[in-house]
N, C-alpha and C positions, 0 to 999 in steps of 0.2 A: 504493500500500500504506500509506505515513503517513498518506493522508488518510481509507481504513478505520479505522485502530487510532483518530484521533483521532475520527473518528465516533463507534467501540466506547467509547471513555475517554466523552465528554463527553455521550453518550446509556445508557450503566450505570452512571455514577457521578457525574457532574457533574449531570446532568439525569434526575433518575433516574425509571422508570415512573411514579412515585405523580405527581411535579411534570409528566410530558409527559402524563398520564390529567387531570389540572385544567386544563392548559392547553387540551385538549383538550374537558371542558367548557366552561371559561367560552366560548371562542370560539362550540362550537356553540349553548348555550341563545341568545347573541348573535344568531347570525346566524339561528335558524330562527325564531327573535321579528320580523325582518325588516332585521335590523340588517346593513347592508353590510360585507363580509370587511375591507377597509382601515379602516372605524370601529371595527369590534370590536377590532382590535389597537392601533388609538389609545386605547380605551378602559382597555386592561390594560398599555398601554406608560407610562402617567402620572395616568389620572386615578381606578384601582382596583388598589390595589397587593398583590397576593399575595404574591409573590415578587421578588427580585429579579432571577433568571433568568427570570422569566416577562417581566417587564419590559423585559428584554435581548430577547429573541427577541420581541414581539410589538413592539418597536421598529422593530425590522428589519422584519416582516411591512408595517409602516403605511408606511413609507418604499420600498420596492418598489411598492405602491399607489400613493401617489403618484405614482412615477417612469412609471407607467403600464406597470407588469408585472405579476405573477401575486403575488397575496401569501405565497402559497407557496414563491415563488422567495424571497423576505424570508427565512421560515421558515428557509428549504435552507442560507441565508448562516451560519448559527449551530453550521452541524456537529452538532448536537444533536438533531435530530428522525431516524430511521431509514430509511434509503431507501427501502425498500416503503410506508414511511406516506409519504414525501414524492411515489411513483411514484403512489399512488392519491389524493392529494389535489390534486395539478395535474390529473389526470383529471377530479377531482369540480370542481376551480375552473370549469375549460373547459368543463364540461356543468351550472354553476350549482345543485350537487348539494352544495356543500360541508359546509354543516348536516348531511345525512344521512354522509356521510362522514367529521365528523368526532364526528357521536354514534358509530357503529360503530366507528371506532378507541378513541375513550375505554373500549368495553365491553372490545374487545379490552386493552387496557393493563392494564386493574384486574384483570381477570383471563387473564391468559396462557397459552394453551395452548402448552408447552414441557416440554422434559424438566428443565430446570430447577426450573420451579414446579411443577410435575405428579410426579415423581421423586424429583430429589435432595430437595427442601425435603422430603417427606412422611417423607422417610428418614432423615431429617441426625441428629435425636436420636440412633438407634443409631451413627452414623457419628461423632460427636461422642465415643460412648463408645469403638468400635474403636480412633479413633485414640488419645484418651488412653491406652487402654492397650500401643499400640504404641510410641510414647512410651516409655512405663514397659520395654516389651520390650527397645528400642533399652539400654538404661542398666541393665539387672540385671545385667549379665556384672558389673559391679564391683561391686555388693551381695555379689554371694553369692561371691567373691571372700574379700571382706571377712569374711565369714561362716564358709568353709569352705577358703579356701585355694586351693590343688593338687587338692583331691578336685572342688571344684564344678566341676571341665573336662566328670565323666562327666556331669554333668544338661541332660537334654534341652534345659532354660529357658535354659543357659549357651550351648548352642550354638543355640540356637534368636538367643539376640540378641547372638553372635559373627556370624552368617549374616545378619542385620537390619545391623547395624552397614556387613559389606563391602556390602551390596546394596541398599541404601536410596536413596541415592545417583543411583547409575545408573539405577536403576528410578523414580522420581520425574523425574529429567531425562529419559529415555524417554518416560516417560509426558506429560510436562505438553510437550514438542514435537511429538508426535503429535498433542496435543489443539489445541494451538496453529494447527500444519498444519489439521487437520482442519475446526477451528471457524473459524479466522479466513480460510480460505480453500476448502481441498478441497469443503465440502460446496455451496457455493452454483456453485463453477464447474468440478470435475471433471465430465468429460465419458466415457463407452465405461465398460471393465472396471475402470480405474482407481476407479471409486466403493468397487466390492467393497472397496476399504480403508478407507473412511468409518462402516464395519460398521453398526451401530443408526442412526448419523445420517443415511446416507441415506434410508433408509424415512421417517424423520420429517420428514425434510425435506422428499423429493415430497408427502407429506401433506397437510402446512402450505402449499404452494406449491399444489396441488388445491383446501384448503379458501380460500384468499385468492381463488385466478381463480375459483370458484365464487361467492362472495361479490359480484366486482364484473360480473361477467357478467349476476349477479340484478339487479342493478342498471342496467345499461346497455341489456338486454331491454325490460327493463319501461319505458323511455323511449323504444323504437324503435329503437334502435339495431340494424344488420342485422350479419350472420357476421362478415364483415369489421372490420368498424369493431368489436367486441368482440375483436378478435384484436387490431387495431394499437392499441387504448386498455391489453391488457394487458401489450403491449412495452412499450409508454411507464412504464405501475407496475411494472413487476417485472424488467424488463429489465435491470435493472443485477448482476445476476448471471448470470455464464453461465450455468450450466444453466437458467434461467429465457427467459433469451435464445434458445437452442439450441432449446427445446421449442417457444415459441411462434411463432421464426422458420418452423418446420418446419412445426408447425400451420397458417400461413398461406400457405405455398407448397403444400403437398396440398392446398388447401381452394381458394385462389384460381386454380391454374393447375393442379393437374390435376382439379379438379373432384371432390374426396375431400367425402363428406357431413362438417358440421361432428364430430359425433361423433367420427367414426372418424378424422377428422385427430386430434381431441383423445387418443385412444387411447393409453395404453402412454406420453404426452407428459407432459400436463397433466393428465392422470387417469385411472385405475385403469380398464383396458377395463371390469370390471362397472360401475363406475358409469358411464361413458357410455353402456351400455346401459340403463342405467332412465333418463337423459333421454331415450334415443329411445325409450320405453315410455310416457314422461309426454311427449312432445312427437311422436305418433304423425304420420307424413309432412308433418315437418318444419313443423308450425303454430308461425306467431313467437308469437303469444301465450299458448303455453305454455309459452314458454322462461323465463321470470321465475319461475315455481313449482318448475319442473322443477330447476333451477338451485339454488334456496333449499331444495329438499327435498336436493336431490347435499350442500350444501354441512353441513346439519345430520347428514344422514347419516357424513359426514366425520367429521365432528368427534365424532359418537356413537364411534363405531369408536374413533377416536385418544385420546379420554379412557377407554375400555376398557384399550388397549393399556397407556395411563400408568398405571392404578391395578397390571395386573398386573407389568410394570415395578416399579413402587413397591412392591410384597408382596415382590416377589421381591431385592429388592436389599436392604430391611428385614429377610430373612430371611438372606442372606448377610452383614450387618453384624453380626445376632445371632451367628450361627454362630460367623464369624472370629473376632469378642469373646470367646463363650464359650471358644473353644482355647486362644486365649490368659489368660484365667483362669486356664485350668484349667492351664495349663503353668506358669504364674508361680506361682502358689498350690502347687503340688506343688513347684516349684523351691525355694520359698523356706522351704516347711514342710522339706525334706529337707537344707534345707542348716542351720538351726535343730539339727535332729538331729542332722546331722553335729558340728556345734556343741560339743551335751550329751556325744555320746559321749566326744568327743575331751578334754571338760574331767572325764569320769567317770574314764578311764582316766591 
């Protein structure tokens, strides 16, 4: 578990997307120019200096090269790069594919499909407004206080953030341990009924976890690679979370021993039964050489879908930050004009 959180710490904030998407190019314009994986990281460990983390981890990279391991295994040394990019880039090492493996993660890096970037970012302005004005919510019981005395107990706004005040609290520690639970562990390796509490993240998760083995499937097709050896190459990249492990383990026990067409091992696992029904629609009794297209259409299709989902995701959580903001306006503003009044009357009389 400490060696996740330092993974999460030193790969979203120490080595953050922008610097692991550069590192990501230099290495591959490198290596698909014909430059071998240990020079490329000699190259950016000392004699082209972007970064100074860039420097640190392609150091490592050139020195596992040398030592006559995977330069990747270098990479993995630094806690900074992501396990599924490090599951799919020993893959890409092992099958001399790394160039193209590591252009396809720089695209992914720069732009992320997540509910992060896709979501919250699209949203944040109005959320930036809601919370300041809750803020301001939490802290009016003493304004108006100030203002009116004993009488501002009957205003809504006074009880509105007497009610903030006891519940903010709880509710934030609630919350931000759920998410904690959820993100830094539930969603990747809950398994059975227990997901139902991951609520929106699981769906997005199987998604992303559909669009990535679609991805390198496309990949591993189109080189000959047979049923098998695409099942046991997507352990090796994605494995490192249970649910990921769980599906694909699965997938390859129906497929190799009891003889389940690859499909329908995939099914319900590693992806949405209709779409493994349009690979068996584009790969009609089971032709390997249409497994590469078939694969790269599943996986565009994905991601069409999932950036649908995120934009209405993002309408809809930008319309509930409006909303909450405007109540609260509206309840402060009447709070504060009526305790003003209270005010005049009290200095009339």
């Amino acid at each position: 578990m400490l060696e996740r959180l330092q993974g999460w710490y030193n790969s979203t904030l120490r080595f953050d997307s922008e610097q692991r998407s550069l590192l990501y190019r230099a290495l591959e314009a490198q290596i698909n120019a014909g430059v071998a994986p240990q020079r490329a990281c000699e190259v950016l460990s000392g004699q082209v200096e972007i970064s100074k983390e860039i420097m640190k981890i392609a150091r490592l990279g050139a020195q596992a090269g040398k030592e006559g391991r995977l330069v990747v295994d270098g990479l993995a040394e630094s806690f900074c790069i992501p396990a599924r990019d490090l599951g799919v880039l020993r893959v890409a090492e092992r099958g001399n594919t790394l160039g193209a493996a590591f252009e396809r993660l720089a695209k992914e890096t720069a732009t992320p499909l997540s509910i992060r970037a896709k979501v919250l970012a699209p949203a944040s302005y109005f959320g930036v407004i809601f919370v300041i004005l809750l803020v301001v919510a939490v802290n009016v019981s003493e304004t108006l206080e100030g203002l009116a005395g004993d009488q501002a107990r009957s205003l809504p706004a006074y009880a509105l953030s007497q009610a903030l005040q006891d519940w903010w609290m709880p509710a934030a520690g609630a919350l931000g341990s759920w998410l904690a639970v959820v993100l830094g562990y539930g969603r990747g390796n809950w398994l059975g009924g227990k997901r139902r509490l991951l609520l929106v993240f699981d769906a997005d998760f199987r998604a992303r976890f559909g669009i990535a083995f679609a991805d390198l499937a496309e990949t591993l097709y189109g080189q000959g690679a047979s049923h098998t050896q695409v099942l046991e190459a997507a352990e090796e990249a994605f494995g490192g979370d249970g649910y990921s492990r769980w599906a694909l383990k699965g997938a390859l026990r129906d497929h190799t021993v009891e003889g389940m067409a690859m499909e329908r091992a995939l099914a319900d696992r590693v992806l949405p039964r209709p779409l493994t029904e349009l690979v068996t629609a584009m790969a009609p009794d089971g032709e390997r050489a249409r497994y590469p297209k078939a694969f790269g259409a599943l996986a565009k299709i994905q991601r069409a879908l999932l950036e649908r989902q995120y934009g209405a995701a993002a309408a809809a959580l930008r319309a509930l930050f409006l909303l909450a903001a405007s109540t609260l306006l509206l309840t402060l503003g009447h709070g504060l004009y009526t305790g003003m009044m209270m005010v005049t009357d009290m200095q009339g009389h």
